[in-house]
C-alpha positions as CSV (number, residue, x, y, z in Angstrom):
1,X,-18.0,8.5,-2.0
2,X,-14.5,6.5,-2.3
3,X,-13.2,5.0,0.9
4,X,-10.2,3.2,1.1
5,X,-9.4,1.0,4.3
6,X,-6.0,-0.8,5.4
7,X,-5.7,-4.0,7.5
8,X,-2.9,-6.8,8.5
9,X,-0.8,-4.5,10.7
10,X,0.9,-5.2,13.9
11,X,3.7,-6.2,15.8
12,X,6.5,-7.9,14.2
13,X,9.7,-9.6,15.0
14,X,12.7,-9.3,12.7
15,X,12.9,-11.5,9.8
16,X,8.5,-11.9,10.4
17,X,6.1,-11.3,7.9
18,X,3.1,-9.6,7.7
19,X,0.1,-9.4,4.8
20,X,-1.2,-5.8,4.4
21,X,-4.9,-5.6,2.8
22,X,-6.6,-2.5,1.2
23,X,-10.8,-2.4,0.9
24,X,-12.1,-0.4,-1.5
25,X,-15.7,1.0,-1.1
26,X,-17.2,2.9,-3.9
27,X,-16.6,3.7,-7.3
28,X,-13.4,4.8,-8.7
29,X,-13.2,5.0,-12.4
30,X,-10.2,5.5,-14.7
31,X,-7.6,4.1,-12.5
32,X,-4.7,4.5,-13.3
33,X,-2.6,2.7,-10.6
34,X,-2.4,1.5,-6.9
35,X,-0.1,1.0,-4.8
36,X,1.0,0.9,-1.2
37,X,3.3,4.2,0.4
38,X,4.2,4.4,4.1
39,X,5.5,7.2,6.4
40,X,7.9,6.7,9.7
41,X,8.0,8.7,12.5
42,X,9.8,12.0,11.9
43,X,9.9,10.9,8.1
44,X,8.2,12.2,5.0
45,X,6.0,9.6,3.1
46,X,7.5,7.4,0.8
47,X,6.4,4.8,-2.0
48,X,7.0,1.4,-1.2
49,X,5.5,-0.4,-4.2
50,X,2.8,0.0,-6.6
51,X,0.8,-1.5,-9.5
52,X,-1.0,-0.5,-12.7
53,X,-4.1,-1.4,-14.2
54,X,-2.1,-3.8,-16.9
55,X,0.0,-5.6,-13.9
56,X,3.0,-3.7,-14.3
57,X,4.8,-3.2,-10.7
58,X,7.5,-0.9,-8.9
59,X,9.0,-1.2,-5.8
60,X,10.9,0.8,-3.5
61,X,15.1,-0.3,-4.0
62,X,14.6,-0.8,0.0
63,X,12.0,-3.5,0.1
64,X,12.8,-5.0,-3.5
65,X,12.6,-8.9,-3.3
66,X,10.9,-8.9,0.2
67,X,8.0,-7.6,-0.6
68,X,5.5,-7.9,-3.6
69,X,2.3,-6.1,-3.9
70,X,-0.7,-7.6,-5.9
71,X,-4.5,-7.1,-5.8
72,X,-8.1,-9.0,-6.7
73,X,-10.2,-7.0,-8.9
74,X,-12.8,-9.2,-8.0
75,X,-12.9,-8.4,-4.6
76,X,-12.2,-4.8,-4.6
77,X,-8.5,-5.8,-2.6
78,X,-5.4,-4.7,-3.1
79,X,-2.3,-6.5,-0.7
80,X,1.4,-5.9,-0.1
81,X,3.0,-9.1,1.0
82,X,5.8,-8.4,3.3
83,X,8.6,-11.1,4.0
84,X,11.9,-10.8,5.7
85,X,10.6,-7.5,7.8
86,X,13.7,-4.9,9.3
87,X,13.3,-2.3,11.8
88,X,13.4,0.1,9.7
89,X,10.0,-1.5,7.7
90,X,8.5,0.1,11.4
91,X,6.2,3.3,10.0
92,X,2.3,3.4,9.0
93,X,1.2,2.4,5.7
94,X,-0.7,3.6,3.7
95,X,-3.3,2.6,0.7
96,X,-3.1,4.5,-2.5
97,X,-5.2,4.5,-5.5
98,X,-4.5,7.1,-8.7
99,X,-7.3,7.6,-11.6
100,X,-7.5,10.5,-13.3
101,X,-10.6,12.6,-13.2
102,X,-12.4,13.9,-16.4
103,X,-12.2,17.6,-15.1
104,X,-10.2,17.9,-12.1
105,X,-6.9,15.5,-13.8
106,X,-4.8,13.2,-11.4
107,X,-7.3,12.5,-8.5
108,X,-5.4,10.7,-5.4
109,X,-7.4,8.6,-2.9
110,X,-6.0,7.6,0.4
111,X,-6.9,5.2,3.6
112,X,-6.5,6.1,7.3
113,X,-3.3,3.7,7.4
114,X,-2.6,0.8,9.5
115,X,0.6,0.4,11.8
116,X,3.5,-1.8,11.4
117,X,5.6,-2.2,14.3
118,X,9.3,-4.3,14.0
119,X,10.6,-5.0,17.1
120,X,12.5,-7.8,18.8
């Protein structure tokens, strides 16, 4: 089985920063990318960055140069940095990894999520 779990959230002051960290447990083969999405209360789920296999990155216009997303294949890790935090970064986020499955095509793998609160 694939398990993905999120750490680093919290409680925040404007202008704070926070480091987000992704665990991976299991095998996932054929990724394709991973990335980082996050959803706010009485909002739908939106990406906030994400990264390929071949380092290639995308981020979300609203956290573009205060946040940066990177990962240690090594260690089965996968972060979001995030710098200059707003009250509007407040919502849970989310760990995302896409491969693509042999039979069943784009296979999506998600963690539980971990809260980010910012709040003066």
């Amino acid at each position: 089985q694939v398990q993905l779990v999120e750490s680093g959230g919290g409680l925040v002051q404007p202008g704070g920063s926070l480091r987000l960290s992704c665990a991976a447990f299991g095998s996932i083969f054929n990724i394709t990318s991973m990335g980082w999405y996050r959803q706010a209360p009485g909002k739908e789920r939106e990406l906030v960055a994400t990264i390929t296999t071949d380092s290639r990155v995308n981020y979300a216009d609203s956290v573009k140069g205060r946040f940066s997303i990177s990962r240690d294949n090594a260690k089965n890790m996968l972060y979001l940095q995030m710098n200059s935090l707003k009250f509007e970064d407040t919502a849970v986020y989310y760990c995302n990894v896409a491969a693509f499955h042999p039979i069943g095509g784009q296979t999506y793998y998600w963690g539980q999520g971990t809260q980010v609160t910012v709040s003066s």
